[in-house]
C-alpha positions in Angstrom: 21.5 -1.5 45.0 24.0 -1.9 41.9 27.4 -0.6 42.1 26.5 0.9 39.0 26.2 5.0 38.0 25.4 5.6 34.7 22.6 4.2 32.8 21.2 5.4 29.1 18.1 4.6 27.7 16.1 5.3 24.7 12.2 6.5 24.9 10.3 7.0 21.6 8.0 10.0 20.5 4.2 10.0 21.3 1.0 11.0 19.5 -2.1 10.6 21.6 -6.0 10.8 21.4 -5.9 10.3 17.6 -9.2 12.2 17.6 -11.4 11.1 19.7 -9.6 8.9 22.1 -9.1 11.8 25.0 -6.5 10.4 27.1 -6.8 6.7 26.4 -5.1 6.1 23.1 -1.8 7.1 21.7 0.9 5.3 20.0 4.6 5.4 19.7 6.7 6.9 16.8 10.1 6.5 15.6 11.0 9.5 16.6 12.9 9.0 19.9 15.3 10.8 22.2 18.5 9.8 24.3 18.8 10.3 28.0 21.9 9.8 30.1 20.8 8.9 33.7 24.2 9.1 36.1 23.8 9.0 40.1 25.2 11.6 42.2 25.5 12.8 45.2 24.9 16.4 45.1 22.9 18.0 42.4 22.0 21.8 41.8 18.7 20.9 40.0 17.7 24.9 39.4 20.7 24.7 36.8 18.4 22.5 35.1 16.2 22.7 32.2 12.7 21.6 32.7 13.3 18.0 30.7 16.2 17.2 32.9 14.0 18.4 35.7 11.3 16.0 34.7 14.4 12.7 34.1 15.4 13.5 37.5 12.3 13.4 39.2 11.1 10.4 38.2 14.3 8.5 38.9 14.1 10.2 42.6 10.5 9.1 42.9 11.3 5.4 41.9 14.1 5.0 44.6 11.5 6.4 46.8 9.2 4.0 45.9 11.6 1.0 46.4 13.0 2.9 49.8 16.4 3.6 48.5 17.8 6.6 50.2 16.3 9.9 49.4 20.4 11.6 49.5 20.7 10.8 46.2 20.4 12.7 43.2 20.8 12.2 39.5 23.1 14.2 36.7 20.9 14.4 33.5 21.9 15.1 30.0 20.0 14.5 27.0 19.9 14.1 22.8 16.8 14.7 21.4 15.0 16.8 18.6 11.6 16.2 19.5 10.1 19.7 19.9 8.5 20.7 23.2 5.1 21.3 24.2 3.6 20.6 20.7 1.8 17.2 22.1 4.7 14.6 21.0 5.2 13.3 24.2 8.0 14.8 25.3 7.2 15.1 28.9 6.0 11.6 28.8 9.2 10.6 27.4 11.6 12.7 30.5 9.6 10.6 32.7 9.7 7.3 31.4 13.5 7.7 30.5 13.5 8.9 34.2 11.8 5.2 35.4 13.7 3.1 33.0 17.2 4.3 34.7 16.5 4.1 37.6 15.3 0.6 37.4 18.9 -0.2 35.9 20.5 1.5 38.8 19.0 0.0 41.6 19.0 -3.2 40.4 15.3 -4.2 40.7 15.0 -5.7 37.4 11.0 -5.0 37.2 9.4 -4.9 34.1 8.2 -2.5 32.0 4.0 -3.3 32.5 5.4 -3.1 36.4 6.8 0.5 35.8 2.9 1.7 34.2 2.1 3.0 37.7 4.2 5.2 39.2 4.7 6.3 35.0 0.7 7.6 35.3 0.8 8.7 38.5 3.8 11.1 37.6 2.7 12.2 34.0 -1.1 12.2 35.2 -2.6 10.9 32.2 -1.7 7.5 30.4 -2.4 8.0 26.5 1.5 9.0 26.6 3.5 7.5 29.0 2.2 3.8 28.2 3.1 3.8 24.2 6.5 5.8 25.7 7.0 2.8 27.9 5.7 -0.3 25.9 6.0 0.9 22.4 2.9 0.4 19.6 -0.5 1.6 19.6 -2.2 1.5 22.9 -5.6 1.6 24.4 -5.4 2.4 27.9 -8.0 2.9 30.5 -7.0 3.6 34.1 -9.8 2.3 37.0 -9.1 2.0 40.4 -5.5 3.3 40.6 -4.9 0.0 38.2 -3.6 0.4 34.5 -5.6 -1.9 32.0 -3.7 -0.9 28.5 -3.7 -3.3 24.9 -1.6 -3.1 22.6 -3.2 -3.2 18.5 -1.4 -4.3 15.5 0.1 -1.6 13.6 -0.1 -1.4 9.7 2.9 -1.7 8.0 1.7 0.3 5.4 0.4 3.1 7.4 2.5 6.2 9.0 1.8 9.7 10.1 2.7 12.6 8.7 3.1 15.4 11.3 3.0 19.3 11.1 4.7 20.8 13.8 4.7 24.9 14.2 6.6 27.2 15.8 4.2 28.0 18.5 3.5 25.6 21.4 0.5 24.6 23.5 1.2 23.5 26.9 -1.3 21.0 28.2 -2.2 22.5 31.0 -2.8 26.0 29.2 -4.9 24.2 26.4 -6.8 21.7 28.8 -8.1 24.7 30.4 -10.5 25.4 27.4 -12.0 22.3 27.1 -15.9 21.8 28.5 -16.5 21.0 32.0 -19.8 18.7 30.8 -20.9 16.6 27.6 -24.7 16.3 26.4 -25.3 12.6 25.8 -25.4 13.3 22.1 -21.6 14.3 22.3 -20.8 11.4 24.7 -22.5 8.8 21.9 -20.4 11.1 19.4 -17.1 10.4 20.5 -17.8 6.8 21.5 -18.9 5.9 18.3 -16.1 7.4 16.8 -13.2 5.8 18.8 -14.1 2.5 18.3 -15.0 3.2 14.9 -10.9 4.6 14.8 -9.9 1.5 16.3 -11.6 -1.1 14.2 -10.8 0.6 10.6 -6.8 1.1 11.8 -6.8 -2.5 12.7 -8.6 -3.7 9.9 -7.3 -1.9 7.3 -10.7 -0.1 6.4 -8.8 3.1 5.8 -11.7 5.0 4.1 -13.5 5.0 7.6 -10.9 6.8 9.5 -11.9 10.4 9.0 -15.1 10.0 10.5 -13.2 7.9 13.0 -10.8 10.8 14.0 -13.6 13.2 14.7 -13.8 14.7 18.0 -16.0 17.0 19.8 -14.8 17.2 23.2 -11.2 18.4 22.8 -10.2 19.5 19.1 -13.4 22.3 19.0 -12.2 24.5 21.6 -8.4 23.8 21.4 -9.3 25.0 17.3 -9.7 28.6 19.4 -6.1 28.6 20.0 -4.8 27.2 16.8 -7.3 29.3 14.3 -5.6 27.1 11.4 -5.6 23.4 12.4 -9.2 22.7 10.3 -7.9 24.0 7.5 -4.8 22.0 7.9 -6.8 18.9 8.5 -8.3 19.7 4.9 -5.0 20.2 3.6 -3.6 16.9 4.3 -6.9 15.2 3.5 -7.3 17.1 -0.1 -3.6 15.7 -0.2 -4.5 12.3 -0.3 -4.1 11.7 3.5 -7.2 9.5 5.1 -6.9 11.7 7.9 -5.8 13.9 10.2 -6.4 15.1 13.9 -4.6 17.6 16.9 -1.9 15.1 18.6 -2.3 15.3 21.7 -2.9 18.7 23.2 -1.3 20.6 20.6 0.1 21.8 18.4 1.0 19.3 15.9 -1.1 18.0 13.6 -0.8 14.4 12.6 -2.3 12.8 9.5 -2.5 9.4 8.9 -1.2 8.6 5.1 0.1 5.2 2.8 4.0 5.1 3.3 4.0 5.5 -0.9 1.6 8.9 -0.6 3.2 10.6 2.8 5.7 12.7 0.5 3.1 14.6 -1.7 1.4 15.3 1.9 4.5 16.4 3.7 4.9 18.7 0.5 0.9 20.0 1.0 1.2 21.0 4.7 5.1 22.6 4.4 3.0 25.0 1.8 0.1 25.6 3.9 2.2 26.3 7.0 4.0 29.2 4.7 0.4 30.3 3.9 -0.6 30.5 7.4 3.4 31.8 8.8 3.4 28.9 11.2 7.0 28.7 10.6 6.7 24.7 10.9 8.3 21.5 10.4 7.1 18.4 8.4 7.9 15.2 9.5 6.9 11.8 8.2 7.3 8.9 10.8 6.2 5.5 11.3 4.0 4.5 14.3 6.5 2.3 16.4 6.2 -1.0 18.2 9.6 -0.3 20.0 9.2 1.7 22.9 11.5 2.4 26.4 14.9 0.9 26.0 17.8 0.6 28.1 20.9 1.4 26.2 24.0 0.4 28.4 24.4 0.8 32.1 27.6 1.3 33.8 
């Protein structure tokens, strides 16, 4: 291992499923947050919060998986404003950060498709972590404990304009709600509809991509715990947005807009979130092709 102690890296913001791509696509935003990585000896982890919790973790679990001594532990401290548990990626982000650092302090030098792994195996679902890792918009499919991911040109005209309340939704809580089985009609539903997403995003066919957000296996039943979001997806829509859809489990809602039309959108939710009291923020980012980084390491 590096004589090294310190390392800082960057991980970006995530927005997954875009509608009907349940755990297999998600992209990155340029909304990122800082994490400072140092080794120690002793930690008291209970002391920390549960994003430090998550940094840690994952470094620990990556000297495990390289067989570096299990004795040592990892100070955490963090800069970020990305809200929790409002399905931005956040715990995606703790863990990647988590990997990145801990590659920089043990000197292994893999790369970051090498790190996809252990990434999915900690967060447990890959629509995240990979964009949080590899930056831009990602397909990713998981078979046979491999990770088979793509990366799709993004627009440079195209951003997302996200509404994020007050109130959270844990994954866990809101995958809870969502149907144990799909008819075939709802399988041919959301199939259609993904790559029907996919092709008018790369194409620029930007008329197609409310149909191509649609989703009946997730956004239905999560709805029941965010009685608004329909009425926000009309909102942004009536707005001049092409779309909009749930990011990720919830609850934010992301609509995809023109860079020159996001403002009169960002205006057209921040009224409708006074109408329904969700006390929320508006921001307007750009999907991101940047994704982990490693700042410095000392």
């Amino acid at each position: 291992m590096r004589n090294k102690k310190k390392a800082i890296v960057r991980v970006p913001a995530t927005s997954a499923n875009l509608g009907p791509g349940f755990d297999s696509v998600g992209v990155a935003l340029d909304w990122s947050a800082t994490y400072i990585v140092e080794i120690t000896e002793k930690t008291d982890s209970s002391n920390y919060d549960p994003i430090q919790n998550m940094v840690a973790k994952s470094a620990a679990a990556f000297f495990r998986e390289e067989g570096i001594s299990n004795l040592i532990d990892f100070a955490v401290t963090y800069e970020s404003d990305i809200p929790v548990g409002r399905g931005l990626g956040v715990s995606a982000s703790a863990r990647a950060a988590g990997i990145m650092a801990a590659n920089a302090l043990a000197g292994t030098e893999k790369k970051l498709v090498e790190m996809l792994p252990l990434a999915v195996e900690l967060e447990g679902h890959a629509d995240n972590i990979v964009p949080a890792i590899l930056g831009g918009l990602r397909v990713v499919v998981s078979d046979k404990d491999q990770i088979h991911q793509i990366g799709l040109s993004i627009p440079d005209d195209l951003c997302l304009v996200i509404l994020t309340p007050k109130f959270s939704m844990p994954t866990e809580k809101s995958r809870k709600s969502l149907p144990a089985q799909l008819s075939r009609q709802d399988v041919v539903h959301n199939t259609g509809r993904v790559a029907l997403l996919i092709a008018a995003v790369t194409q620029g066919n930007y008329e197609l991509l409310d149909i191509g957000v649609q989703d009946i296996l997730h956004q239905p039943p999560r709805s029941k715990l965010f009685p608004a979001m329909y009425d926000l997806f009309d909102v942004a829509t009536s707005a001049g947005a092409y779309a909009a859809y749930l990011s990720g489990g919830g609850s934010s809602i992301a609509a995809f807009a023109n860079k020159l039309n996001s403002s009169k959108i960002a205006t057209a939710l921040t009224a409708a979130s006074q109408k329904h009291d969700l006390g929320a923020k508006v921001t307007i980012c750009s999907m991101s092709d940047i994704g982990a980084q490693l700042l410095s390491i000392e």
